[in-house]
N, C-alpha and C positions, 0 to 999 in steps of 0.2 A: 259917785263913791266907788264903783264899779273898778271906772277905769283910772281912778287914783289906788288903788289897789296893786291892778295889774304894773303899772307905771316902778312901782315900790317893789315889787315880786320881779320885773325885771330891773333892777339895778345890780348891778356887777358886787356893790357894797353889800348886797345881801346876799348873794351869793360865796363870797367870799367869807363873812361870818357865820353864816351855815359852816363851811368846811372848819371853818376854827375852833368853833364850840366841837363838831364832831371828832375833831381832834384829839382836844383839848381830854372830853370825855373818855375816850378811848386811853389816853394816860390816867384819867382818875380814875374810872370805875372796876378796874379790877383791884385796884386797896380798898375803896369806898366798900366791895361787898363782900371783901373779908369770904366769910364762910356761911354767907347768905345765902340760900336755895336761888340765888337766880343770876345767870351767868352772863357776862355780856353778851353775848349773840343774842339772847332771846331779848335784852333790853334793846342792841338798833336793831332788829327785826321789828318790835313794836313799835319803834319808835318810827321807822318807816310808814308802818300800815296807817299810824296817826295822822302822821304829816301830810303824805299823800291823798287821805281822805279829805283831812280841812281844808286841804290847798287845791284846791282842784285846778287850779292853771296851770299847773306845774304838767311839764313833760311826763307822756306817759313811759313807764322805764322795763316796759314790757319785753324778755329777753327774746319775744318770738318777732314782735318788730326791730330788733336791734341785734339780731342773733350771733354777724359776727364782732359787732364791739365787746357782749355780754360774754361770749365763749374766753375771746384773747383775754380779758379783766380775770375771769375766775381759771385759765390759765396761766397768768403769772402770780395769781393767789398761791395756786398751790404749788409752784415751783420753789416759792421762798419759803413755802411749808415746809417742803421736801427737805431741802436746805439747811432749815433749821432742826428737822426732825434727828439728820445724821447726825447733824453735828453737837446735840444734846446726846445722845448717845454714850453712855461710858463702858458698854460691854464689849470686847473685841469680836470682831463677828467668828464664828465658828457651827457647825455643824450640831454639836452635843449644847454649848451656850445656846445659841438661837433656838433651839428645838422646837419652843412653844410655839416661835414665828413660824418655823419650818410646817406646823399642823396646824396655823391658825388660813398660810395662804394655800396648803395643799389641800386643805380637807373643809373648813368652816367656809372659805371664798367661793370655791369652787358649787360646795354642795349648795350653797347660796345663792348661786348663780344658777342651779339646776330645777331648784324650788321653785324660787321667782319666774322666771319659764314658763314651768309645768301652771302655775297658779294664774299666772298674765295670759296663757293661752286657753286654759278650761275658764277661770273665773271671770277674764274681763273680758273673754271675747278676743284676744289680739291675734293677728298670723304671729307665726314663727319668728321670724325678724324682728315687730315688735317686740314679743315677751322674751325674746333673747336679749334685746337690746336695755329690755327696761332691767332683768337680769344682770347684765353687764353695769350700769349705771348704781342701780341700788346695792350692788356686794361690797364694794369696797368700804372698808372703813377710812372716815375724812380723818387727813392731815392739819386741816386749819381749822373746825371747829370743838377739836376734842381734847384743847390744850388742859384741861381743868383734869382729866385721866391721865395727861404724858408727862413725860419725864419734863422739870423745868429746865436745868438749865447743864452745861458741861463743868464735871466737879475738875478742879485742879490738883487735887490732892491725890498722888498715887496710893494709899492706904485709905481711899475716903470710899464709906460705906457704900454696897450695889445697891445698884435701882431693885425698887422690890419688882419681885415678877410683874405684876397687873398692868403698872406702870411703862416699865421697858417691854411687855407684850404689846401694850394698845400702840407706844407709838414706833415700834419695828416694825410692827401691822400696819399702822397707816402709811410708811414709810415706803414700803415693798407693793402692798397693794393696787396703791392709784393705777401704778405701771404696768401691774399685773391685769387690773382689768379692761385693757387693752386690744388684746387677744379675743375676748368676746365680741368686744367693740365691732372691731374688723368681722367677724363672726357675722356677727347682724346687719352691718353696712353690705357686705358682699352677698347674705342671701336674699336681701334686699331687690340689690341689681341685676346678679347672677342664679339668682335659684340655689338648688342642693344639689352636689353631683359630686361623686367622686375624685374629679379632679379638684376642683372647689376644695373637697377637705384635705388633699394631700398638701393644696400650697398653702390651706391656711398651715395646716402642721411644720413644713417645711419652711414660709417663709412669715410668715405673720406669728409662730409661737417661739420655733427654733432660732430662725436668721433674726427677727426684729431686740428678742432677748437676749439673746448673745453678744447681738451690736453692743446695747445698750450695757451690759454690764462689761465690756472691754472698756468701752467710748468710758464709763464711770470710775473704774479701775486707772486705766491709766490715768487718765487726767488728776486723780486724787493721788496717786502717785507722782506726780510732774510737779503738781501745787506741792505739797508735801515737799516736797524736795527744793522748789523754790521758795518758799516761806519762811524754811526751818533752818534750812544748811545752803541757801545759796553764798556760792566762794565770795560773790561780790555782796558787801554789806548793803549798798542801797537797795539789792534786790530782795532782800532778806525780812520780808511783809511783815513777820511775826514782831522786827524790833520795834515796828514804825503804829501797831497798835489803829490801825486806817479799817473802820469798820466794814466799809462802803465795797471793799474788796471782795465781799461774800457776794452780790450782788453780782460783780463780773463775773466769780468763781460758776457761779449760776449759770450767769445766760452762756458763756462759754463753751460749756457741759453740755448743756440742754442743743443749742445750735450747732453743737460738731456731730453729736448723736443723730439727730433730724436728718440733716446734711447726711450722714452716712445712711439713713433708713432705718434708724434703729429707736427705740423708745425711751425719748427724751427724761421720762420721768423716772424710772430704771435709772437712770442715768447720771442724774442730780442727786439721788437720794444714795446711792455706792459712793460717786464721786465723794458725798460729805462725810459717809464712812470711812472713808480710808484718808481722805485728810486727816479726820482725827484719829485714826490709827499712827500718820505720822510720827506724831509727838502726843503723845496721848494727855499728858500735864500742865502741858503748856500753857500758858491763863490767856493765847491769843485767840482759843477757839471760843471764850467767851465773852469775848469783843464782838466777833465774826457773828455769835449768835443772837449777842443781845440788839446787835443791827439787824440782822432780818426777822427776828421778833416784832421788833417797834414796826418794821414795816407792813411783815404781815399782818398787824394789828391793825394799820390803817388801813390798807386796798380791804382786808375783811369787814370794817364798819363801811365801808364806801357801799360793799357788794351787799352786804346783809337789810341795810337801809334801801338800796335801788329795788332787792328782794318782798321785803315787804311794801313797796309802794306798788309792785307791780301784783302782789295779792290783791293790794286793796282794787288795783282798779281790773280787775274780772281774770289773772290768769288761772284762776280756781274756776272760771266758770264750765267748763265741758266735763269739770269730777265727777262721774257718781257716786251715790252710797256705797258700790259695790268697792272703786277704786279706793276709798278712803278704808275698807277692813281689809284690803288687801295691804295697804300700805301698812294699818298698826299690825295684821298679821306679822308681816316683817319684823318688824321692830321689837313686837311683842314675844314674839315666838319663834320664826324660822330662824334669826338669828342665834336669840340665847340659846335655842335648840342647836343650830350644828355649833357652835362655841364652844357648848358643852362635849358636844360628843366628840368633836375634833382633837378635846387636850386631854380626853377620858385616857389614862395609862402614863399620862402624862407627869412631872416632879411637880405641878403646880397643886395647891391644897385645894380643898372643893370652896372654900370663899372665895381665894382671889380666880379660881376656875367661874365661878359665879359672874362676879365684875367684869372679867375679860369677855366673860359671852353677852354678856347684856349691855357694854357700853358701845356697840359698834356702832357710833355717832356717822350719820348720812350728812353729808354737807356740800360743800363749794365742788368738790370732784366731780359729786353727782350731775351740777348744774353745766360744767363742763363737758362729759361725757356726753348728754344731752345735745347739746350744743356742736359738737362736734359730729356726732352722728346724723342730725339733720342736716348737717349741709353739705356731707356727703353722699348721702341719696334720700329717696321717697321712699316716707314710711306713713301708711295709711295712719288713719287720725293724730296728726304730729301733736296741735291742741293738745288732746289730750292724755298722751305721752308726758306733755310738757306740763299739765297740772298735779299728774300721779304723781311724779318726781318732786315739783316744787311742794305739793303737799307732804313726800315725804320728807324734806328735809325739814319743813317748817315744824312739822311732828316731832321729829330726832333733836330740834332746838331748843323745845319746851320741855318733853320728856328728859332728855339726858341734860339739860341744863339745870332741871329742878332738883333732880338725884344725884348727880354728881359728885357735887361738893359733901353733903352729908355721907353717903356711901363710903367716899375714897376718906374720909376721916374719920369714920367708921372701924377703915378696914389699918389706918395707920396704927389707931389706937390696941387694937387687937393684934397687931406688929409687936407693938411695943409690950404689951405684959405677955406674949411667948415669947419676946429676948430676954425680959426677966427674969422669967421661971425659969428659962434654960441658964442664963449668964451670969445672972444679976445686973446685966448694964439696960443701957437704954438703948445699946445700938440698933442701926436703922438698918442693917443688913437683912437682904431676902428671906423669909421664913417660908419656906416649901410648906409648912404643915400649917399654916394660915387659911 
């Protein structure tokens, strides 16, 4: 019975209808669950830890034995996130617009990053390297699993009502962040190899904060300038992408970006996520940009049910086992408190009202980034107990899945509704435009 089992578990036929129900799902369940408390991630998450349990033949999909297939996967995850984040986007960027972004990666990232630290080195025991590293990994707020907080989709309409704040904050934040935490990254990999020394922090400041983010938002800039420019007004009609409606273009626009930046040394992620800015800066109304995003939507939607399922089967089969109790209140500490805590005080003086101030500090969803960061950081050097490095993180994110997938949907519907009767009281309409006193 056994080996008629295994015989049926390896045929290709069933392998290939796995991927198509996971597909298939992946287009239905975010209609199917409406404004139900539980968001697709946290369903193939579970659905992973199920599968992988009953199946026990099945390969184990543990990212510490596969480390650099697991890393490359959930770095083009978040590259099509990145992608898709700009290019939803309808506020022009600027200095006084952005603000909230400008205080969520100056002050909330950063002191985030400083907490986590101080908390990974007194409470868990780690050196410096790790809890800088595990620092660096846990601040960012995820671009790929926090779609149910971000902006849906690019409006065409130039008189079509702003993203409300909470909204265009989380996914500006997720946006700028990935790239941003970067710089720590390097941080922890180099005192790792190198120690702490003087010289150490000059190059990181000079060439891992200055030189790498500078590339990167040149390499983003121009490029969304050049595309922009071809897309929109090229002299020759065939070159003219915008007329031809070819979704699959966001996808080059992507690796293009991402691989000129690398190539130059600069921070690919930075770099995707400008780049998508200022293509839709190009032509701001244009209905191509939501072609371009409703393909890398669909996509991100798939490699994320692919990663999220590999995720929980690699729960089930033990990469939770090196966690302790202390690990796991460190992580809801995070979650629970360091963040809404610098959130809060990052947008405190801020035009954001104290509710959607509220939302923005408490949704900073941990996901796919984190698993990447991770990933990238071990196989760049030796970090004493990598294990379990690698279970704090996957338990954080699996936390940040359940938690902000439960709350999400009710909260952010919550907070439309309370939009909507102060546009009343103030208008008499029902417009959907930002309320600062929300």
């Amino acid at each position: 019975m056994r080996q008629e089992i295994l015989i049926v578990l390896d045929s290709p036929g069933l392998l290939f209808l796995a991927v198509g129900l996971a597909a298939f799902a992946a287009a239905l369940l975010p209609r199917v669950l409406g404004r139900v408390p539980v968001s697709m991630p946290m369903v193939f998450l579970g659905l992973g830890i199920v599968v992988f349990t009953l199946v026990p033949e099945l390969p184990n999909p543990d990212p510490r034995e596969h480390v650099e297939v697991a890393t490359h996967l959930a770095e083009v995850c978040v590259l099509v996130s990145l992608m898709g984040a700009g290019l939803a986007l309808d506020r022009p960027v600027g200095w006084r617009r952005w603000a909230t972004t400008w205080r969520l990666i100056g002050l909330t990232m950063v002191g985030s990053v400083g907490i986590v630290t101080l908390l990974a080195g007194q409470v868990l025991g780690f050196g410096l390297a790790a809890a800088l590293l595990l620092g660096a990994v846990l601040a960012p707020t995820d671009p790929v699993l926090a779609s149910e907080v971000q902006v849906a989709e690019p409006a065409e309409e130039e008189d079509a009502p702003a993203e409300d704040e909470a909204r265009f904050a989380l996914t500006s934040e997720a946006g700028l962040n990935d790239g941003m935490a970067f710089p720590f990254t390097y941080a922890a990999v180099g005192i790792a190899t190198m120690g702490i020394g003087w010289a150490g922090v000059g190059h990181w400041l000079l060439i891992d904060v200055l030189g790498r983010l500078g590339i990167g938002l040149a390499v983003g800039v121009g490029a969304g300038w050049l595309l922009g420019k071809l897309f929109f007004s090229a002299p020759v009609p065939s070159l003219r992408f915008a007329d031809h409606a070819e979704g699959f273009v966001a996808l080059a626009v992507t690796f293009l970006t991402y691989g000129a930046a690398e190539l130059a040394h600069g921070y690919g992620f930075v770099a995707v996520f400008v780049c998508a800015c200022a293509l839709r800066g190009a032509e701001r109304s244009h209905g191509y940009h939501r072609v371009l995003h409703s393909y890398v939507e669909q996509l991100e939607r798939l490699i994320t049910v692919l990663i999220l399922v590999l995720l929980g089967g690699a729960l089930a089969r033990g990469l939770l086992a090196p966690l302790q109790t202390r690990d796991m209140l460190v992580a809801f500490a995070f979650l629970l408190l360091v963040r809404p805590l610098t959130g809060w005080l990052g947008l405190l003086g801020s035009r954001t009202g104290p509710r959607e101030r509220v939302v923005i500090a408490f949704f900073g969803v941990r996901g796919i980034g984190s698993l990447f960061y991770t990933g990238w950081a071990l196989q760049h050097a030796d970090f004493a107990d990598p294990d379990r490095l690698w279970a704090v993180v996957a338990f954080a994110v699996a936390a940040s899945v359940v938690l902000h997938g439960i709350t999400a949907t009710p909260v952010m519907a919550l907070l439309d509704r309370r939009r909507r009767r102060v546009a009343l009281d103030r208008y008499g309409t029902e417009s959907l435009a930002s309320e600062t006193a929300v």
